[in-house]
N, C-alpha and C positions, 0 to 999 in steps of 0.2 A: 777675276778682276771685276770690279766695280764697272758698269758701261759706261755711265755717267763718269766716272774719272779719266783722269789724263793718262796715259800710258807709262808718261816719265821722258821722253824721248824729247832732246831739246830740237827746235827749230834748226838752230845753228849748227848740230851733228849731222843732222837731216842733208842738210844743203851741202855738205863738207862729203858725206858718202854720194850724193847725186853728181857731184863734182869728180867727185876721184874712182868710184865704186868699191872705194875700201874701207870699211868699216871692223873692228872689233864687234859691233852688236850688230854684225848685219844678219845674224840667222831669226832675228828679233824681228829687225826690222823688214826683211822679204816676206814675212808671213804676219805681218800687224796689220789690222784692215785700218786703223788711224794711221800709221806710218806711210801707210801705199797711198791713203788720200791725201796727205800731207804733200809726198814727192808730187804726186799731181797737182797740186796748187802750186808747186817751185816750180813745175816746169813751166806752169802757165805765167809765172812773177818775171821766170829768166826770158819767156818769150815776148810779155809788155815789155821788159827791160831793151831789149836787145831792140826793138822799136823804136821807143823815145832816143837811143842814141842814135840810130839812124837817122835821126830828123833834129839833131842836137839837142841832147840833153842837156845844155847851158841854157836855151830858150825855154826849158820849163820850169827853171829854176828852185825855188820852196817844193811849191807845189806838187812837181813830180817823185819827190824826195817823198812826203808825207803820205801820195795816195799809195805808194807803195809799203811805208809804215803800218797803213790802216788795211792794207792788204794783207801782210802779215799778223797783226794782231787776228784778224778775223778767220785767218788760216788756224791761228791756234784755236780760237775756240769754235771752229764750228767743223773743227776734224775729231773733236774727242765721239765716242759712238754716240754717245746720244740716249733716246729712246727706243726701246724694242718694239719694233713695227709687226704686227702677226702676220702670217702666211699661212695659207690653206694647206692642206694633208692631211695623213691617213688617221683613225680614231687616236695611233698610240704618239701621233708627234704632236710635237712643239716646237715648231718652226718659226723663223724671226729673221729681221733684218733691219740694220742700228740707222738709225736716223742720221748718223755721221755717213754710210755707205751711201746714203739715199741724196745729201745734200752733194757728195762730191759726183756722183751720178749727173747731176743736174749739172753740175760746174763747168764738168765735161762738156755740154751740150754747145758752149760759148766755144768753145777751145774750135769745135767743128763745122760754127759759122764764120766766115768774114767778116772781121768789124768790128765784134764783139768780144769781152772779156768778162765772164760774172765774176764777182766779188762777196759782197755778201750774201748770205740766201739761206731761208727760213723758213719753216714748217709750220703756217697755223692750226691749229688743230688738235683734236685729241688723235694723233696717228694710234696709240695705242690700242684703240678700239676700231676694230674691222666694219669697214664701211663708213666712218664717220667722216663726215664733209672733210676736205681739207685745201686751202688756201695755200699756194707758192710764192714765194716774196721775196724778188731777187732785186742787185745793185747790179750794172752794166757800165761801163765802162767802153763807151760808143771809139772806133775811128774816127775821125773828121773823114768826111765828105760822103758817108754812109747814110741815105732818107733813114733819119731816123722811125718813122710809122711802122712802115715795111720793116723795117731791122727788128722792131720790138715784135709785129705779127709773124714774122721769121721763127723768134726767139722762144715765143708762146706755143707756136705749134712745133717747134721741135721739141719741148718740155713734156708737153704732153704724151707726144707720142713715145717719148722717153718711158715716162712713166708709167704707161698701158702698158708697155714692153717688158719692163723690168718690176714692176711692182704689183701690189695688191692695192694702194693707195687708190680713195676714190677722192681724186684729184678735181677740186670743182671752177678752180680759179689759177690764172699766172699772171702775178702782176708784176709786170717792167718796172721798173725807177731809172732813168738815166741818170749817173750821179756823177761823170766825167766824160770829157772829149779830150782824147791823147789828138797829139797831132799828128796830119799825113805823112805817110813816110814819103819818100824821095822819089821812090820810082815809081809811083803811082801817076805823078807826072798831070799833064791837065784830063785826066780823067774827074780831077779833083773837083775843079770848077764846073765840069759839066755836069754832074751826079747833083751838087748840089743847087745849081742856078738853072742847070737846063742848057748852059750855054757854049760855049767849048772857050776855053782861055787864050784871050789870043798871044 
């Protein structure tokens, strides 16, 4: 298969096997590295999800409908592989790793701080060529009541050390974008007000 191409596998079959565990294409789909980062973006979509209704998904009305939209759009295109990333080895290999592996890698990293949810994220760069600079360029998707500074220097240094761990990529930059504030969930409680004002709510 083409890397750069889609697999075939629609979103909607996707969510339906995560949902049930039963699929007709599931021997497809347990060993597709697009399908495995796909399910990983749903489970991060059912776990914003399952947030906003905790805190009434009536009060975020359009809005929360469409960031979820553009969540999934971005799911579909930035789980197809991508580009072949080289990897070092011995004279007779040729070693590689898809540029789709490398972004859901990163995506992961949100999923394992508080607060945060990435969304889209993007590779500047020639990855194709070992060693060459490359720039990280992610969307986040903040908590309310999380200092957003510290969240982003949170977020930046766990990218990285992501990616010194797992890659070959010479990683030179991670730039945050804040591009939404979901709101506090419920039991969070006046922990809310204090984080963000300093104050305790009375």
């Amino acid at each position: 298969m083409n890397p750069t191409q889609d697999c075939g596998r629609r979103i909607e079959d996707l969510s339906d096997y995560l949902d049930t565990g039963v699929s007709a294409d599931a021997g497809h789909i347990d060993h597709c590295p697009q399908c495995q980062a796909r399910l990983a973006g749903l489970r991060s979509l059912s776990a914003a999800a399952l947030d906003l209704m905790a805190d009434d998904v009536d009060s975020a009305g359009a809005d929360g409908a469409g960031w979820l939209d553009g969540m999934l759009a971005n799911l579909r295109m930035e789980t197809r592989a991508g580009r072949a990333i080289p990897l070092s080895g011995g004279p007779l290999d040729e070693l590689t790793e898809t540029e789709g592996a490398v972004i859901a890698m990163v995506r992961s990293v949100g999923d394992s701080l508080g607060g945060a949810l990435i969304g889209r994220c993007r590779l500047e760069g020639d990855v194709t060529v070992a060693g060459a600079p490359v720039e990280v360029h992610i969307n986040v998707s903040a908590q309310y009541g999380y200092p957003l500074p510290s969240l982003a220097q949170e977020l930046r240094d766990a990218v990285f050390a992501k990616l010194q761990a797992h890659t070959e990529l010479n990683a030179v930059a991670v730039h945050v974008a804040f591009t939404d504030i979901r709101p506090p969930l419920e039991d969070m409680g006046g922990m809310i007000d204090s984080d963000v004002t300093g104050e305790e709510r009375p």
